[in-house]
N, C-alpha and C positions, 0 to 999 in steps of 0.2 A: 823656435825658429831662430835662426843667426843672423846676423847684421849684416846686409849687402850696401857695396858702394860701390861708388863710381866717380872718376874725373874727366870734366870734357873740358879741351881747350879749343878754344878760336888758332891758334898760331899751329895746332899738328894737324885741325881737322876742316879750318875754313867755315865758311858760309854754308858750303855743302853739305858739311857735316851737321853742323848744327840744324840746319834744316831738314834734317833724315831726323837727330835725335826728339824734335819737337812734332814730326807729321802724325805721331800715333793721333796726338790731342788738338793741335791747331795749326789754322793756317799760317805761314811767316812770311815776312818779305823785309828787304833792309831798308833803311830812311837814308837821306840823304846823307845824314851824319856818317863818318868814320865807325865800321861792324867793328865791334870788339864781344869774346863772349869767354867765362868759364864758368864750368856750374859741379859744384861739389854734392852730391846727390847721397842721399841715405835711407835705405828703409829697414823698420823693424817693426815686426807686430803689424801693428795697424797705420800705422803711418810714413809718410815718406818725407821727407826734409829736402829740401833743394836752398842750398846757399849760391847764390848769382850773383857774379859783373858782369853787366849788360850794355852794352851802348853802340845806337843805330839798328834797331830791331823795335819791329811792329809784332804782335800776334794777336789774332780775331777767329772767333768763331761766331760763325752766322747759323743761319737755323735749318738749311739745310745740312750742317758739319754736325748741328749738334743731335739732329735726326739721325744721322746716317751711324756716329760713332756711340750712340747710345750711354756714354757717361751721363755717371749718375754722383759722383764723389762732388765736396766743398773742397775750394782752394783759399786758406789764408794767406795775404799777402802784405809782410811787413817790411814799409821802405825805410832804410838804414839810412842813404844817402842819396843826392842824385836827380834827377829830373823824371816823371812816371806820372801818365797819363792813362788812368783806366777805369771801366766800366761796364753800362751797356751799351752796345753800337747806339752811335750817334748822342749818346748821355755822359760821356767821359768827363773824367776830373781830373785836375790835378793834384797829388800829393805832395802833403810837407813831410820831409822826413820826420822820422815818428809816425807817422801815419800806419794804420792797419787798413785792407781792404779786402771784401767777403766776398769770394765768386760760386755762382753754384755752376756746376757744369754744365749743369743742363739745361741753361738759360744763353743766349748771346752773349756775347761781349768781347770785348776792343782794350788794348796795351801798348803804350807806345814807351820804349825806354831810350835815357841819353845819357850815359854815364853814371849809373844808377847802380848800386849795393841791395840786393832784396834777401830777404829771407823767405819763400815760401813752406806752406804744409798744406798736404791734402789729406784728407781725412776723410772715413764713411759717410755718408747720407746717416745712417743708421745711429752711429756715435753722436753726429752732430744734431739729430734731430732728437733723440735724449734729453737732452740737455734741451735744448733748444727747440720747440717743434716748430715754431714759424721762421726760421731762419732763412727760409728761401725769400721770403719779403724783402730781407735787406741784400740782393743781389745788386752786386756794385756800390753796396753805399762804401764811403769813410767814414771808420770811428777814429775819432780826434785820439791824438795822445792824452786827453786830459783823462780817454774815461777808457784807454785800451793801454798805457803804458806800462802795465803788467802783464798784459798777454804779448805784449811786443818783445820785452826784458826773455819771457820765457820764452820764445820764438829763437830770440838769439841766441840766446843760452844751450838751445837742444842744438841750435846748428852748432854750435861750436863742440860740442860732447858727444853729437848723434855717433861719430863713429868706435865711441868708447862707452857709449851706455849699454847696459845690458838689456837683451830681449826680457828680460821679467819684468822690466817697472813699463814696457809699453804701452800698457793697457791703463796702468794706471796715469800714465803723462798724456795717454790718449783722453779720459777723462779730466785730468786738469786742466789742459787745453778748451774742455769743449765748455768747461764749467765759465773759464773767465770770460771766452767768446758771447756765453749767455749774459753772464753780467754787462758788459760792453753794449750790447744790444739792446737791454733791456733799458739804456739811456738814449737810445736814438729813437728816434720816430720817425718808419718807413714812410715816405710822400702818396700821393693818391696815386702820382701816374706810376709806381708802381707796383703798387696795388691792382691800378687797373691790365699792367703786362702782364700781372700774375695768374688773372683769372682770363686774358684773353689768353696763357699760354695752357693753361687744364682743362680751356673748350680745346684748344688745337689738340692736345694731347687724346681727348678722349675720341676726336674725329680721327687722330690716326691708329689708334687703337682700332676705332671699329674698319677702317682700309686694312690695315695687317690680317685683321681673321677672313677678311673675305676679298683679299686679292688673288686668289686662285677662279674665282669665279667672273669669269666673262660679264657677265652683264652690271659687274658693280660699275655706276656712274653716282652721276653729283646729288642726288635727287634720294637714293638710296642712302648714301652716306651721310646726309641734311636728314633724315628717318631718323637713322639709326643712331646717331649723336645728340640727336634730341636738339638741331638748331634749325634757323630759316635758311635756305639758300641764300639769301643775301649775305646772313652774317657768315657763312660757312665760305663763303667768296671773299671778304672780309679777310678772315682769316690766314687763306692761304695762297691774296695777291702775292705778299710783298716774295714768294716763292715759286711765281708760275701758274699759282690754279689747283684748284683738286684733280682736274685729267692728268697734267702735268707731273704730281705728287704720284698717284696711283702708277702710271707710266714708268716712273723711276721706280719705283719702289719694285714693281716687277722683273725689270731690268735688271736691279740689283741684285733679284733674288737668282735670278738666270744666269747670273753671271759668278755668282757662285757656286751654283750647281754643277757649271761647265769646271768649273776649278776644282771640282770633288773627284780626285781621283777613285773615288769606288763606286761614283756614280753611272751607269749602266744605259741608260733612259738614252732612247734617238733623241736628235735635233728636236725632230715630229711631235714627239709626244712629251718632251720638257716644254716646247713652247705652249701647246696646248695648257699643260698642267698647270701651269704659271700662269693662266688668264687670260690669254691673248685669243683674238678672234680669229688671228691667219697665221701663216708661216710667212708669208711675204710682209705683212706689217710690222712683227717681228724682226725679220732680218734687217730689215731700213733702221728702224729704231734704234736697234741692237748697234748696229754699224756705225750710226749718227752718233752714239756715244760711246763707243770704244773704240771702233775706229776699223775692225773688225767685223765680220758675219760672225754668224753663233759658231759653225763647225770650224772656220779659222783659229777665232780664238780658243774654242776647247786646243785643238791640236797644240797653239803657241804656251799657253798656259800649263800646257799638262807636258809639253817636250820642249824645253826653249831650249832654241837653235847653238849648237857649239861656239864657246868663247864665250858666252853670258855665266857659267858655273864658276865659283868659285873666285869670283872678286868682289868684296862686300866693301856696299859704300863707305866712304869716309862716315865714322862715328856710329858703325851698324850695331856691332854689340853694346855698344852705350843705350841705342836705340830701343833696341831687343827687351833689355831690361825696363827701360822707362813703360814700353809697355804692358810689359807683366806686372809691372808696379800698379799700371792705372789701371788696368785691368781686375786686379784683386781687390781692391778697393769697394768694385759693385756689391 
């Protein structure tokens, strides 16, 4: 496979842009401070490189983002220079430069930058967990430069070469990457509270698990799902306040599914019998639901989705194909 890159600027593509290039993976929004952005992007083999100047930009993912977009990759993040505040929501830190910080995707977490130099890499779950199998424990920690400034050193090093290394040695730089990240880990010691996010986040996992095989069926409620995950109603409520509620969960989730169905252009199925098939107990509850959050009835949106209106074809946002790619990138990853 060949080396792909990319360059985004803040001065051709704006705030707009950059926030089209970053929606595959998180939410963004700018800070008070003065938006500045470029990010020199690389992927080969198994990994992707992203070298950033940052400043006046937040990005977070909460637990519904990270439900809905299913990442599963680690992101290393080593700060060169600069002001960088990240974590887990609401556990954030700040970094000194030199600093490394370990994101797993598939957990929460909060970035705030202010004229900041990073280097990131994202890498398999798979690769990283090799190497490493409990690595998802230290989501959000900082490893000091004292016991990471050789995975830092190498971090820099590929972003400066990433576009002239060869796709042959990727697998093996994807290996030496994951080898020093264990070493580094292997001198920090995860704390209890996240320990305990961890195991309250593999009971949520496994409650959404059992919702996804049986959201086609009408009669799944709370009571059913607290069965079938093996917890009490209380702790299963527990769980899925800080998002709404289990009906709340189930609801979207069918919604979502419906709302991609209508986007299948070869999909064939009336209004009638896709809502039925998706769970729901009417067509009128449906439609409310539907509409309350798209803004749209069902047969509306199929129609806008599947024929949008002349003058919407053929102008792609500022920084689409920057975009395009970054997804593909995250996407191969899983």
């Amino acid at each position: 496979m060949s080396n792909q890159s990319f360059t985004f600027t803040s001065e051709a593509d704006g705030f707009e842009g950059y926030h089209a290039l970053y929606s595959v993976g998180t939410d963004v929004a700018a800070t008070d401070g003065p938006f500045r952005a470029r990010v020199e992007a690389h992927r080969f083999g198994p990994i992707n490189v992203f070298e950033r100047t940052l400043s006046g930009v937040r990005h977070w993912r909460d637990g519904a983002r990270v439900r809905r977009d299913d990442f599963d990759h680690f992101v290393i993040q080593y700060l060169r220079s600069g002001t960088y505040y990240g974590g887990s929501i609401d556990a954030e830190r700040r970094l000194a430069p030199g600093d490394v910080i370990l994101f797993d995707m598939s957990r929460p977490q909060h970035s705030r930058v202010e004229m900041a130099s990073t280097v990131t890499v994202s890498l398999s779950r798979k690769l990283v967990e090799a190497a490493a199998p409990e690595a998802s424990r230290y989501h959000g920690h900082i490893l000091p430069e004292a016991v990471s400034g050789l995975l830092g050193d190498l971090m820099g090093s590929l972003a400066r070469r990433a576009a002239a290394t060869e796709p042959s040695t990727a697998e093996s730089t994807a290996r030496a990457l994951t080898e020093l990240l264990a070493g580094a880990l292997g001198q920090v010691r995860p704390d209890d509270e996240a320990s305990s996010a961890l195991i309250a986040d593999l009971r949520r996992r496994r409650a959404e698990a059992f919702i996804e095989a049986r959201l086609n069926d009408p009669s799944l409620d709370v009571s059913m799902v607290a069965r079938g995950a093996g917890l009490s109603r209380s702790a299963l409520y527990r769980l899925f306040e800080p998002t709404g509620g289990v009906a709340y969960h189930i609801l979207t989730r069918r919604l979502e599914r419906l709302s991609a169905a209508l986007r299948n252009p070869v999909e064939a199925r009336s209004i009638t019998t896709l809502t039925f098939d998706h769970g729901f107990a009417s067509e009128s509850h449906c439609s409310r639901a539907f509409r309350g959050t798209f803004g749209l009835p069902p047969g509306r949106y199929r129609a806008e989705m599947r024929h949008p209106r002349a003058g919407t074809l053929g102008q792609p946002l500022p920084g689409e194909s920057a975009a395009n790619l970054m997804s593909a990138w995250s996407r191969a990853l899983a």
